[in-house]
SEFIZA-3560 file (N, C-alpha, C; in Angstrom, 3 decimals):
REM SEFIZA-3560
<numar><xx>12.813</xx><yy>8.323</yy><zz>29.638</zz><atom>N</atom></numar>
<numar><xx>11.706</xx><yy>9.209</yy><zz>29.362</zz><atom>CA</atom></numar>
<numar><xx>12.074</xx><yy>10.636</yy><zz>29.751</zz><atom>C</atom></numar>
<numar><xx>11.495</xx><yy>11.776</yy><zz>28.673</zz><atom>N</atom></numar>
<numar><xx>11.827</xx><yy>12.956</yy><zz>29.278</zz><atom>CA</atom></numar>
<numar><xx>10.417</xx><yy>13.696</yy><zz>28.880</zz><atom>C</atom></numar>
<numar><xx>9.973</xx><yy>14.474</yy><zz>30.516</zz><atom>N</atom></numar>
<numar><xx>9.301</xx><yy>15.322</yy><zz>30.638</zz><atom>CA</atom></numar>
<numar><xx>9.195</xx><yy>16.147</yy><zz>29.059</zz><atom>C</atom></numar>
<numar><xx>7.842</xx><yy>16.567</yy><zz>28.773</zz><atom>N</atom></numar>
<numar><xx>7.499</xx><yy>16.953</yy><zz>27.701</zz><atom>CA</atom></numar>
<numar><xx>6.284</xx><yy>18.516</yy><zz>28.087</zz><atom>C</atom></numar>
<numar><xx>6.581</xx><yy>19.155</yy><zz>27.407</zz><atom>N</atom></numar>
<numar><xx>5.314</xx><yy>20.558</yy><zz>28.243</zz><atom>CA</atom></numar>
<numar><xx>4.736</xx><yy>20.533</yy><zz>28.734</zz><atom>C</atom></numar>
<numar><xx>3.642</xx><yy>19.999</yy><zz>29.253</zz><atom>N</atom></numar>
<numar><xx>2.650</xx><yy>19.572</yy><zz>30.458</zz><atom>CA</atom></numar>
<numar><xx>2.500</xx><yy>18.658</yy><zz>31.029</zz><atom>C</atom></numar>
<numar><xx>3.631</xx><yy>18.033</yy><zz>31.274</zz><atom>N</atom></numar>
<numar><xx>3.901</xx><yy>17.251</yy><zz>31.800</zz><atom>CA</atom></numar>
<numar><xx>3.745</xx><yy>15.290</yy><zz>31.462</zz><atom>C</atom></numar>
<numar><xx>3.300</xx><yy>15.675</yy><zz>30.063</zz><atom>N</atom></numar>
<numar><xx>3.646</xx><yy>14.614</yy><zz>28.973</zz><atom>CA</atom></numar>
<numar><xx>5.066</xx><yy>13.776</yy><zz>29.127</zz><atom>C</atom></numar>
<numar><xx>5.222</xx><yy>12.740</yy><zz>28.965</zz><atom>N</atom></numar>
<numar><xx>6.398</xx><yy>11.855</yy><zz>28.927</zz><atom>CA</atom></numar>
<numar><xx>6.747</xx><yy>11.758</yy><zz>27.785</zz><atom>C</atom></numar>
<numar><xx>7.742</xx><yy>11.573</yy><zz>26.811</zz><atom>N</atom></numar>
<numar><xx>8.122</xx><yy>11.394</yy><zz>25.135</zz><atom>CA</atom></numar>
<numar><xx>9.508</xx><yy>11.126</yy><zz>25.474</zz><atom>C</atom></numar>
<numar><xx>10.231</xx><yy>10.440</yy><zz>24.529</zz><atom>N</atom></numar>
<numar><xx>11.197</xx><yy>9.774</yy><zz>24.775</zz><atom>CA</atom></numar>
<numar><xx>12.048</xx><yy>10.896</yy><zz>23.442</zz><atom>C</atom></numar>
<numar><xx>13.139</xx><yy>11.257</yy><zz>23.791</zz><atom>N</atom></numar>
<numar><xx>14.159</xx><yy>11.865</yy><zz>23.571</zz><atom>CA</atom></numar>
<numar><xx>15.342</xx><yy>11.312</yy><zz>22.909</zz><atom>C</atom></numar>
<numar><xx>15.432</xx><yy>11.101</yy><zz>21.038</zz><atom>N</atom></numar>
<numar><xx>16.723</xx><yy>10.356</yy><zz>21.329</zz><atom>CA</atom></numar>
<numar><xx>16.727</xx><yy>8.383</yy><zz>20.895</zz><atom>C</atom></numar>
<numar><xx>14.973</xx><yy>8.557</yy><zz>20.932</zz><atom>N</atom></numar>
<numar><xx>14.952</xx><yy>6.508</yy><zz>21.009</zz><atom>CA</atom></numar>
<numar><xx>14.301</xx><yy>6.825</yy><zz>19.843</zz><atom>C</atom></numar>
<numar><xx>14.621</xx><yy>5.518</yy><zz>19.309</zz><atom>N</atom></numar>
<numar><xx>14.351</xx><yy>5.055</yy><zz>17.741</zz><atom>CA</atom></numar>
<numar><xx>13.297</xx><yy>3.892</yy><zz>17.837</zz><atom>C</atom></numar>
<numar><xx>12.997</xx><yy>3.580</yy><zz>18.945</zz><atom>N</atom></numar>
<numar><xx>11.861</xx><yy>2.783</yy><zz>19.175</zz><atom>CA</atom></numar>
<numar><xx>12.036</xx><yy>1.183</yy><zz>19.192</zz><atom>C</atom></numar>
<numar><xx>13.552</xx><yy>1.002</yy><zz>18.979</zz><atom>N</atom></numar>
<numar><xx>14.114</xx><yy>0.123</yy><zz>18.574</zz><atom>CA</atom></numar>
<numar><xx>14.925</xx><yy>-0.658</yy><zz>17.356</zz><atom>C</atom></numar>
<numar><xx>14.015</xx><yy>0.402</yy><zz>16.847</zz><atom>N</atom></numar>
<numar><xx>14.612</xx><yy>0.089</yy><zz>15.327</zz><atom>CA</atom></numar>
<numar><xx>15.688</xx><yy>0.570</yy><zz>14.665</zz><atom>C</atom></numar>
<numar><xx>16.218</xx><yy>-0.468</yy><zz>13.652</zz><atom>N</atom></numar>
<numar><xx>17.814</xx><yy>0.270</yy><zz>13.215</zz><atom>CA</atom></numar>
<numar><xx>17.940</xx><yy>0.858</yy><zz>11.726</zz><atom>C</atom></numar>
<numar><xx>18.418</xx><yy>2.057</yy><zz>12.203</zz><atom>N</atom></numar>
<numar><xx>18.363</xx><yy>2.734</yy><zz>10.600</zz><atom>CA</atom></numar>
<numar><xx>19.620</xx><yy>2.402</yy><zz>9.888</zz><atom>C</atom></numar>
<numar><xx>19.118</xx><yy>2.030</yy><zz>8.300</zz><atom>N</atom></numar>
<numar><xx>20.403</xx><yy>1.664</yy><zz>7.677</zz><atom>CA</atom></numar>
<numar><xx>21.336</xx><yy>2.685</yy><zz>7.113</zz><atom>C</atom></numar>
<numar><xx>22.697</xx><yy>2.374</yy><zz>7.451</zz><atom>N</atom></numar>
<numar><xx>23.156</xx><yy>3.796</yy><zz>6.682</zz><atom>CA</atom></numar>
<numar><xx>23.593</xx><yy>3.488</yy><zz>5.593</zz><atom>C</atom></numar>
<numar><xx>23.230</xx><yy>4.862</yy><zz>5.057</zz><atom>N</atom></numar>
<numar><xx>23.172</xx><yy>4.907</yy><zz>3.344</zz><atom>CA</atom></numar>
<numar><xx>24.826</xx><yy>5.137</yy><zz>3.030</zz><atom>C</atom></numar>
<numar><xx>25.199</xx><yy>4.386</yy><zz>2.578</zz><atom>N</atom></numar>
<numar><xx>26.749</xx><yy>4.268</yy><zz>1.473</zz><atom>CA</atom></numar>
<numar><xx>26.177</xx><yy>4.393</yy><zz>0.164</zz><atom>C</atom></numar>
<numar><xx>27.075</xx><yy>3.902</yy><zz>-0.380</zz><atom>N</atom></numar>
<numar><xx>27.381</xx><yy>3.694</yy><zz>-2.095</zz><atom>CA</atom></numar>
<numar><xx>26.401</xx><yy>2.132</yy><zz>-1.864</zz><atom>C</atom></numar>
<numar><xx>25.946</xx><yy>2.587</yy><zz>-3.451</zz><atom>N</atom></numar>
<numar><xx>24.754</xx><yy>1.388</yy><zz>-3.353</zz><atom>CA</atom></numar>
<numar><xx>25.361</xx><yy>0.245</yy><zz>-3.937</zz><atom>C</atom></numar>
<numar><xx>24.890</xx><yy>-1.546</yy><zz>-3.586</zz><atom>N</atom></numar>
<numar><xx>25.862</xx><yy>-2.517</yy><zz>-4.101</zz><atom>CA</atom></numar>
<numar><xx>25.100</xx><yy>-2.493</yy><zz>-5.427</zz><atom>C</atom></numar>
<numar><xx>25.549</xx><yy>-3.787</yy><zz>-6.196</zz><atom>N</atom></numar>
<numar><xx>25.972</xx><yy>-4.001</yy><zz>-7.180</zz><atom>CA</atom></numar>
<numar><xx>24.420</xx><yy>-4.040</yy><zz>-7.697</zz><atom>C</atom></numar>
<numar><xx>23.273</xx><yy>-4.949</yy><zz>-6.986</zz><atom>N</atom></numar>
<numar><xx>22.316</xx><yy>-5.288</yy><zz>-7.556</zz><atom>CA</atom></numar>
<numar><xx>21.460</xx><yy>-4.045</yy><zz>-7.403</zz><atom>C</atom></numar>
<numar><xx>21.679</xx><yy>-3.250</yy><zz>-6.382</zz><atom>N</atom></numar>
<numar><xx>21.066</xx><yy>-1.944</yy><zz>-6.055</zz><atom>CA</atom></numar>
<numar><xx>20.995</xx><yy>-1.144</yy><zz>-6.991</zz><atom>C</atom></numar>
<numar><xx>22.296</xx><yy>-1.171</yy><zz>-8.162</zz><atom>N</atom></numar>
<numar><xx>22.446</xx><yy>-0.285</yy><zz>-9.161</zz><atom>CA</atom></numar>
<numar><xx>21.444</xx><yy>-1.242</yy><zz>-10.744</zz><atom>C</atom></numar>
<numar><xx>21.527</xx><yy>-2.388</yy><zz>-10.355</zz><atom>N</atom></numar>
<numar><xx>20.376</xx><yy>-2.828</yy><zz>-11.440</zz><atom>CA</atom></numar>
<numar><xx>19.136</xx><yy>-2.082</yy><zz>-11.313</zz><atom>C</atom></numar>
<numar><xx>18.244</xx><yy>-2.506</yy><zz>-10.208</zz><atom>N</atom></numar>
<numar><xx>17.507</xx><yy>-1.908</yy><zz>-10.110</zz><atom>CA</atom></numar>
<numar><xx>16.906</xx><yy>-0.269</yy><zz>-9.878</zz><atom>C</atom></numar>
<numar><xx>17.775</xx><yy>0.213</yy><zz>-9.813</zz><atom>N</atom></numar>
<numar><xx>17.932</xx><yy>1.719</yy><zz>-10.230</zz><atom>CA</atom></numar>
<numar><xx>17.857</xx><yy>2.050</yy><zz>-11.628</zz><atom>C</atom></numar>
<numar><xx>18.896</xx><yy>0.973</yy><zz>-12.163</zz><atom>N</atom></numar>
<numar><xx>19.005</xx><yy>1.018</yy><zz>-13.512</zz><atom>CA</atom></numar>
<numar><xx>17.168</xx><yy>0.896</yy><zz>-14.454</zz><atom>C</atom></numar>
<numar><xx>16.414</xx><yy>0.086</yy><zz>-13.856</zz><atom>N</atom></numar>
<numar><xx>15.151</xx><yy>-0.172</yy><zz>-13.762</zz><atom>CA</atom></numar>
<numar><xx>14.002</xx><yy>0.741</yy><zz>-13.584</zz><atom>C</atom></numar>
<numar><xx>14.524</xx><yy>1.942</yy><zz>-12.909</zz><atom>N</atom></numar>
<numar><xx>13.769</xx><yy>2.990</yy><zz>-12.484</zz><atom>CA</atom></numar>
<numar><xx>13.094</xx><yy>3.233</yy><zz>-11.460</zz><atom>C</atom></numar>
<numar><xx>13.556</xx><yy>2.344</yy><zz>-10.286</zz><atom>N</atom></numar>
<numar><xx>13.132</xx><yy>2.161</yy><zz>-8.975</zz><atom>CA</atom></numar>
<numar><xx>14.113</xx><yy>3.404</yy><zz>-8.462</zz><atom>C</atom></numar>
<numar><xx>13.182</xx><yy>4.027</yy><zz>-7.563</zz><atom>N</atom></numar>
<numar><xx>14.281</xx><yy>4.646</yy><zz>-6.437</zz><atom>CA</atom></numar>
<numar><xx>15.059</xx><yy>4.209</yy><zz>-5.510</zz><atom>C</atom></numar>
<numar><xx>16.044</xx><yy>4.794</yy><zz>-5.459</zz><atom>N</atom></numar>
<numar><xx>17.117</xx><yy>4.220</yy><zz>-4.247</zz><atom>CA</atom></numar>
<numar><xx>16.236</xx><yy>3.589</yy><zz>-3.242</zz><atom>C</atom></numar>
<numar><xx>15.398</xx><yy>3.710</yy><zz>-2.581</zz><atom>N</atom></numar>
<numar><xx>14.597</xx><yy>2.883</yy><zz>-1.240</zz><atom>CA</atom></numar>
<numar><xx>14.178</xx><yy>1.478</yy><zz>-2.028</zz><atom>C</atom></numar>
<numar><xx>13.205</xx><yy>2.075</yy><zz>-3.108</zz><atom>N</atom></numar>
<numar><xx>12.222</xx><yy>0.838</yy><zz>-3.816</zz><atom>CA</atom></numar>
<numar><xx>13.603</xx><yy>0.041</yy><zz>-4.451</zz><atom>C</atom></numar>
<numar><xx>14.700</xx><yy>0.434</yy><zz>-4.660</zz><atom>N</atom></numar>
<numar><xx>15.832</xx><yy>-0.859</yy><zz>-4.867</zz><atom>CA</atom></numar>
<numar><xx>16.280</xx><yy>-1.206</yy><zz>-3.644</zz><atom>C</atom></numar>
<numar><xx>16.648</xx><yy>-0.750</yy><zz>-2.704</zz><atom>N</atom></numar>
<numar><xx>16.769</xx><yy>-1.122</yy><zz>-1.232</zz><atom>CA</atom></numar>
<numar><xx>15.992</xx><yy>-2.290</yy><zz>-1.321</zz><atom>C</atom></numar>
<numar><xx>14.534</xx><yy>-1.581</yy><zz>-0.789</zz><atom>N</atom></numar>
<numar><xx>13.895</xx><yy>-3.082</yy><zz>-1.283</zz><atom>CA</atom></numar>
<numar><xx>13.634</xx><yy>-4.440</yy><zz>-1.285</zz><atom>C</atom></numar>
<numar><xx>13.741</xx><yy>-3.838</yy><zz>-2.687</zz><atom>N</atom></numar>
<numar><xx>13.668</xx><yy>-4.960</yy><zz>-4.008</zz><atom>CA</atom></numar>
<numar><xx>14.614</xx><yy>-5.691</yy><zz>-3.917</zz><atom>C</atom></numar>
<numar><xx>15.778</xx><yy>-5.328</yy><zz>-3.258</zz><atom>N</atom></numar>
<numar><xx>17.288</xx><yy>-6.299</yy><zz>-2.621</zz><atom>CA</atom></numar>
<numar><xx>16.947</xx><yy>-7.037</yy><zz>-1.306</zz><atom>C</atom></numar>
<numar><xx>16.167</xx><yy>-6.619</yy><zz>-0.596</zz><atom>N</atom></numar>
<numar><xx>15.483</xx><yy>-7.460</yy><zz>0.644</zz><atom>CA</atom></numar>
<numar><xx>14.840</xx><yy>-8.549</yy><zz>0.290</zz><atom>C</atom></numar>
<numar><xx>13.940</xx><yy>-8.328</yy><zz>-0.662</zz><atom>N</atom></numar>
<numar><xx>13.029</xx><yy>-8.898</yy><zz>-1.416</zz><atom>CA</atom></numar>
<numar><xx>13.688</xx><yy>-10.237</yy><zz>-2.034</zz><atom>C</atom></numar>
<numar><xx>15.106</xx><yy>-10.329</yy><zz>-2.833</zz><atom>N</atom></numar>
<numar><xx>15.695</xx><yy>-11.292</yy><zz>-3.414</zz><atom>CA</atom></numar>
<numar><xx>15.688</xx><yy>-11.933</yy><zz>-2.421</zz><atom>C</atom></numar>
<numar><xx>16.358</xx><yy>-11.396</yy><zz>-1.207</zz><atom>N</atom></numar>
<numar><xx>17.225</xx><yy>-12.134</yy><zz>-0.280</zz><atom>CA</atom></numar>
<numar><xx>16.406</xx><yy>-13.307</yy><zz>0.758</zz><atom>C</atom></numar>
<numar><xx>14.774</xx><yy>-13.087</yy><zz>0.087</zz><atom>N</atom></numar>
<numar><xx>14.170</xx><yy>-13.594</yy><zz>0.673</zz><atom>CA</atom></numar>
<numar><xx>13.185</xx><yy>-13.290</yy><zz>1.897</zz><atom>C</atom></numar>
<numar><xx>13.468</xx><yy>-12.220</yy><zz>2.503</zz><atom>N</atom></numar>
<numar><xx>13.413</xx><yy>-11.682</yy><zz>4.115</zz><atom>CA</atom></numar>
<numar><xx>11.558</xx><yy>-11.034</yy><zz>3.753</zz><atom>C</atom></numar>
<numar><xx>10.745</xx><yy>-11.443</yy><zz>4.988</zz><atom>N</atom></numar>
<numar><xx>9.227</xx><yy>-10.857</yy><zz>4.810</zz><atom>CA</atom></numar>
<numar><xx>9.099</xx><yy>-9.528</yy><zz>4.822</zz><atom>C</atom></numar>
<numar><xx>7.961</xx><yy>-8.858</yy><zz>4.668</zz><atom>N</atom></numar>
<numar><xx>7.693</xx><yy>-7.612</yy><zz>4.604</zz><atom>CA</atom></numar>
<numar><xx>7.740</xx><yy>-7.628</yy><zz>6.158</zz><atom>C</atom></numar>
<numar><xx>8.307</xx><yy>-8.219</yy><zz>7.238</zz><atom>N</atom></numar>
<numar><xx>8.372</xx><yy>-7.335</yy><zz>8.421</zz><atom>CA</atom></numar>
<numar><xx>9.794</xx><yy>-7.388</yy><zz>8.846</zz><atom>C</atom></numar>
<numar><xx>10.412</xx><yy>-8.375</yy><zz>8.417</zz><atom>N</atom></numar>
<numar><xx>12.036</xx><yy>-8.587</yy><zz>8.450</zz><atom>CA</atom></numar>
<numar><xx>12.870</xx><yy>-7.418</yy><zz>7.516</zz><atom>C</atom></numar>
<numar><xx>11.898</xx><yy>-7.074</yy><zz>6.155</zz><atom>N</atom></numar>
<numar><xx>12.815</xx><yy>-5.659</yy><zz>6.148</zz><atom>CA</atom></numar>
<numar><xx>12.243</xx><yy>-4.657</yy><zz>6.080</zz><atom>C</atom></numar>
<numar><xx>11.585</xx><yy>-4.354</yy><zz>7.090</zz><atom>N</atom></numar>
<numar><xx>11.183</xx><yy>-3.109</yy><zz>7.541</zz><atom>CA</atom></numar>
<numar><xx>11.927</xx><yy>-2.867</yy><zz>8.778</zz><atom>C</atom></numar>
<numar><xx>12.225</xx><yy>-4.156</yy><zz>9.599</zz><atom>N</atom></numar>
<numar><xx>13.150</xx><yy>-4.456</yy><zz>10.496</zz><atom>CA</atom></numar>
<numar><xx>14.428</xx><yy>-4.025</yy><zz>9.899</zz><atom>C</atom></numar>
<numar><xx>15.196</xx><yy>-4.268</yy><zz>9.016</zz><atom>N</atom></numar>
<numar><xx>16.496</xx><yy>-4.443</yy><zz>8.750</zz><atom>CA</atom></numar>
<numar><xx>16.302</xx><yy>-2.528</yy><zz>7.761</zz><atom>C</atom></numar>
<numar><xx>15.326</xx><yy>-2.521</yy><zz>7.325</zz><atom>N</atom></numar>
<numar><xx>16.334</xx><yy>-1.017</yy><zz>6.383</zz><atom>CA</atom></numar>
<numar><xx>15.479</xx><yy>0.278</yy><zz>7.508</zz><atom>C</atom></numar>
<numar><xx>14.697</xx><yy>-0.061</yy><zz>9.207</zz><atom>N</atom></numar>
<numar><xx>14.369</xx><yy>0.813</yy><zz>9.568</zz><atom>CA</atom></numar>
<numar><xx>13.200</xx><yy>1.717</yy><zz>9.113</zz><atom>C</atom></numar>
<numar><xx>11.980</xx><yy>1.075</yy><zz>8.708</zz><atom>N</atom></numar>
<numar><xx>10.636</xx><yy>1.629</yy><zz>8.115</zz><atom>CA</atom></numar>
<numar><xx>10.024</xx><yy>0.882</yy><zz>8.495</zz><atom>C</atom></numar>
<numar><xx>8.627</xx><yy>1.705</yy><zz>8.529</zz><atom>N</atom></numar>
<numar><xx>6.878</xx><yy>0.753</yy><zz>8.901</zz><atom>CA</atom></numar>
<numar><xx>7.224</xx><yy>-0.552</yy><zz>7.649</zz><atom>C</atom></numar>
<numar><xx>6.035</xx><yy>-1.788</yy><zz>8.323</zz><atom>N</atom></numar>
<numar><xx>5.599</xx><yy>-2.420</yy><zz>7.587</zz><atom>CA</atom></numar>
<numar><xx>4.926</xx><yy>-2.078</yy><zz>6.613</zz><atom>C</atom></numar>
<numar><xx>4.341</xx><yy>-0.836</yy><zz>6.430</zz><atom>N</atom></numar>
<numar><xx>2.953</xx><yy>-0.387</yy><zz>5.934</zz><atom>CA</atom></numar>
<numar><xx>3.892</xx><yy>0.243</yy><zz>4.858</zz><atom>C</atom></numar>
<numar><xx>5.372</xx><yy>0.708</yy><zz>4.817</zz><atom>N</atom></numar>
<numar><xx>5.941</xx><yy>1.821</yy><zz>4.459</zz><atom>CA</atom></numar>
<numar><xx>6.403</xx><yy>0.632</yy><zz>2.635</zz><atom>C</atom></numar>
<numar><xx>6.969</xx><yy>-0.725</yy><zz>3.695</zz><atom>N</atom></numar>
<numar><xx>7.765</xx><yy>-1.669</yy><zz>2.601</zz><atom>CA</atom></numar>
<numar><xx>6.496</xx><yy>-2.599</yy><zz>1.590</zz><atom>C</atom></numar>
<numar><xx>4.590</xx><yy>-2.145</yy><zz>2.080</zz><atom>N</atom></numar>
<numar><xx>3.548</xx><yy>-2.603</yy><zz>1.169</zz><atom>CA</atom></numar>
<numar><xx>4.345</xx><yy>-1.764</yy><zz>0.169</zz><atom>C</atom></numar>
<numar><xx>4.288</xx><yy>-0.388</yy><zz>0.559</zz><atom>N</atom></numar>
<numar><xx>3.574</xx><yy>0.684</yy><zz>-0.692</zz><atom>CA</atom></numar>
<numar><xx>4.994</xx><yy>0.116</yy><zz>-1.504</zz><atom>C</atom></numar>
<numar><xx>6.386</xx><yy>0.175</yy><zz>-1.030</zz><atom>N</atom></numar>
<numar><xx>6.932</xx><yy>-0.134</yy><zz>-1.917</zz><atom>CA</atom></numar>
<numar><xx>7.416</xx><yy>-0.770</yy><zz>-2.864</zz><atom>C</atom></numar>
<numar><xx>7.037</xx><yy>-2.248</yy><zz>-2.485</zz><atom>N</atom></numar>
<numar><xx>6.850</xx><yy>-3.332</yy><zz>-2.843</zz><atom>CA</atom></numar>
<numar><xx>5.752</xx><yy>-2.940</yy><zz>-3.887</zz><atom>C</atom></numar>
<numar><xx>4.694</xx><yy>-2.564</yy><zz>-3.292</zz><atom>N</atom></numar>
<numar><xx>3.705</xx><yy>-1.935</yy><zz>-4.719</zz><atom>CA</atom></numar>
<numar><xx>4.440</xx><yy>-1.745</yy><zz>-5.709</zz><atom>C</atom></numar>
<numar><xx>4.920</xx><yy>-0.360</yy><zz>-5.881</zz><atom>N</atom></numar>
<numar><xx>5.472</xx><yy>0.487</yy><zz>-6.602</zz><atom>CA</atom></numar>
<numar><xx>6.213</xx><yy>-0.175</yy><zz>-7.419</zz><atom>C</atom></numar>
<numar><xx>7.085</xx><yy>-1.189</yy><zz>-6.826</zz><atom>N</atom></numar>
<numar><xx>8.373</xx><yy>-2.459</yy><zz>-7.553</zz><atom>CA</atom></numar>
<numar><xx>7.297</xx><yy>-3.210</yy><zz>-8.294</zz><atom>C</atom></numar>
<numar><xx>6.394</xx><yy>-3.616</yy><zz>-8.365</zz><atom>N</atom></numar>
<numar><xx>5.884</xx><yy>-4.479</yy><zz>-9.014</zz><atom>CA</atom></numar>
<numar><xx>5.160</xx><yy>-4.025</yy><zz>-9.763</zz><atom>C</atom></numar>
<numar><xx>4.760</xx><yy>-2.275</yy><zz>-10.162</zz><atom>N</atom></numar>
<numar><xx>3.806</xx><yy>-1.658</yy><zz>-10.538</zz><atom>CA</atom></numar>
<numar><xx>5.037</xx><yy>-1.250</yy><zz>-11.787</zz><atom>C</atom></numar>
<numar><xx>6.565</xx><yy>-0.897</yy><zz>-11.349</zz><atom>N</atom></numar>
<numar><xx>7.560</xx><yy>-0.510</yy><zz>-12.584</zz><atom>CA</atom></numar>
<numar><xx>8.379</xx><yy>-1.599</yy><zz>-12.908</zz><atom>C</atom></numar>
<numar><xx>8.298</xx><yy>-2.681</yy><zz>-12.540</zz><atom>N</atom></numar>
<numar><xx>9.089</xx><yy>-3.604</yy><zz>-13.043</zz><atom>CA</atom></numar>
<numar><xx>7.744</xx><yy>-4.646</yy><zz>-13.914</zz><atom>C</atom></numar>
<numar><xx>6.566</xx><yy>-4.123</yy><zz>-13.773</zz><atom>N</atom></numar>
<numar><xx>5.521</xx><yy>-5.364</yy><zz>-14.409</zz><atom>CA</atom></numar>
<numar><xx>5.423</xx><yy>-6.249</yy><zz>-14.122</zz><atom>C</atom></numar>
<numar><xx>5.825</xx><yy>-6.844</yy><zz>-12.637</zz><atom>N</atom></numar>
<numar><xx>6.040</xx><yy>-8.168</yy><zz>-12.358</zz><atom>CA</atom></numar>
<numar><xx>4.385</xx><yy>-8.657</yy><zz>-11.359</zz><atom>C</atom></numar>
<numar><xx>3.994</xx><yy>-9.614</yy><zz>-11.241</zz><atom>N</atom></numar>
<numar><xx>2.964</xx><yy>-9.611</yy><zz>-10.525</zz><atom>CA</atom></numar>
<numar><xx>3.478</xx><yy>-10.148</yy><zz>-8.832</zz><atom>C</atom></numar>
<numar><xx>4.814</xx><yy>-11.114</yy><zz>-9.113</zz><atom>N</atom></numar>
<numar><xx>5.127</xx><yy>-11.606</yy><zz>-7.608</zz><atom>CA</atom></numar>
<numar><xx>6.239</xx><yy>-11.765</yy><zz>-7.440</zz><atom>C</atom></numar>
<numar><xx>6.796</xx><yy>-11.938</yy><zz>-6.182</zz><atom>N</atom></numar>
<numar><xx>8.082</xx><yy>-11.486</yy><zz>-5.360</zz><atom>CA</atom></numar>
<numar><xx>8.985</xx><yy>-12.519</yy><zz>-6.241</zz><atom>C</atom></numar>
<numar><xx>8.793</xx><yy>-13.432</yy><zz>-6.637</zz><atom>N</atom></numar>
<numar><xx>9.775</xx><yy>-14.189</yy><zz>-7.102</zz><atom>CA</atom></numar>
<numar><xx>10.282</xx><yy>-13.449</yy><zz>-8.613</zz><atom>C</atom></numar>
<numar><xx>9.237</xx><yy>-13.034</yy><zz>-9.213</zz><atom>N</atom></numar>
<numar><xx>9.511</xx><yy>-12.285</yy><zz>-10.645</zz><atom>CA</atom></numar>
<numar><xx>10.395</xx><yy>-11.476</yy><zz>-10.283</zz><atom>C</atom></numar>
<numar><xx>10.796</xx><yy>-10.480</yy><zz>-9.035</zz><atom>N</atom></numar>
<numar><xx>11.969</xx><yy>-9.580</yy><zz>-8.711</zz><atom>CA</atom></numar>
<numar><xx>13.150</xx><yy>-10.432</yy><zz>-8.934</zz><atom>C</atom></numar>
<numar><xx>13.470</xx><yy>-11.433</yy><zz>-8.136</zz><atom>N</atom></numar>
<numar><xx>14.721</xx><yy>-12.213</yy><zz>-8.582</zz><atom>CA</atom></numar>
<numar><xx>14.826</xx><yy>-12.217</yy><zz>-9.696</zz><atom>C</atom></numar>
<numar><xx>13.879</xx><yy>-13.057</yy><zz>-10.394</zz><atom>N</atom></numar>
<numar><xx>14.288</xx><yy>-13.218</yy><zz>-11.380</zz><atom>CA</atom></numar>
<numar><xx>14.692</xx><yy>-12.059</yy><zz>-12.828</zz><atom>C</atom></numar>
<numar><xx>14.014</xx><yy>-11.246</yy><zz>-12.603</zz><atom>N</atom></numar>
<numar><xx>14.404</xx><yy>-9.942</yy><zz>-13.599</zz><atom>CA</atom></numar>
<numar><xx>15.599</xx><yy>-9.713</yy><zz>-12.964</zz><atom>C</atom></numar>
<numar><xx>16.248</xx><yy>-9.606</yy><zz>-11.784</zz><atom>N</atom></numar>
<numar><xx>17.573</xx><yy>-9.506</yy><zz>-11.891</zz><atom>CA</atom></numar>
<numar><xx>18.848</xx><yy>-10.659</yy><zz>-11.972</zz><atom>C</atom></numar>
<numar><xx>18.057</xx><yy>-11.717</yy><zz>-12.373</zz><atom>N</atom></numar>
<numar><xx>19.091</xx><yy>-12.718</yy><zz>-12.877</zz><atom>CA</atom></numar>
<numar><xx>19.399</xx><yy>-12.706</yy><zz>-14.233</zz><atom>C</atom></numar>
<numar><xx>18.805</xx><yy>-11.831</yy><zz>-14.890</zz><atom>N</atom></numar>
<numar><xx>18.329</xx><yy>-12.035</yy><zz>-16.089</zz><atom>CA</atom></numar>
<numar><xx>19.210</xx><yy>-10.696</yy><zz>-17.105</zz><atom>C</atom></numar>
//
């Protein structure tokens, strides 16, 4: 903890625990769904999403609110037309 202007405590430096993913070159399925018209995050994603993992496991794993991977998950299902998580796989098996 570090002293903050009036003597407030705020932590300096901590991520709260959470791990941010670093951004490389995107894989293979990342570029489908780009290809799709998702943004780089909303294909992030939408690649969590295949892999199975809940809306709190990858908010855990790509470093965002739970609240952050609703909206995007929205958004994926709002440009891909799909109504449910399994329809993501499958438009990219396809």
């Amino acid at each position: 903890m570090v002293r903050i202007g009036r003597g407030r405590k705020g932590t300096a430096g901590m991520d709260g625990g959470r791990r941010r993913k670093k951004r490389g070159r995107p894989g293979k399925h990342t570029c489908v769904f780009l290809e799709l018209g998702l943004t780089r995050r909303e294909a992030e994603v939408a690649v969590q999403v295949c892999k199975g993992l809940c809306n709190k496991e990858i908010a855990m794993e790509l470093g965002i609110s739970e609240t952050t991977v609703k909206k995007h998950i929205s958004n994926i299902f709002e440009k891909m037309e799909v109504e449910r998580r399994q329809e993501i796989a499958e438009r990219l098996d396809s």
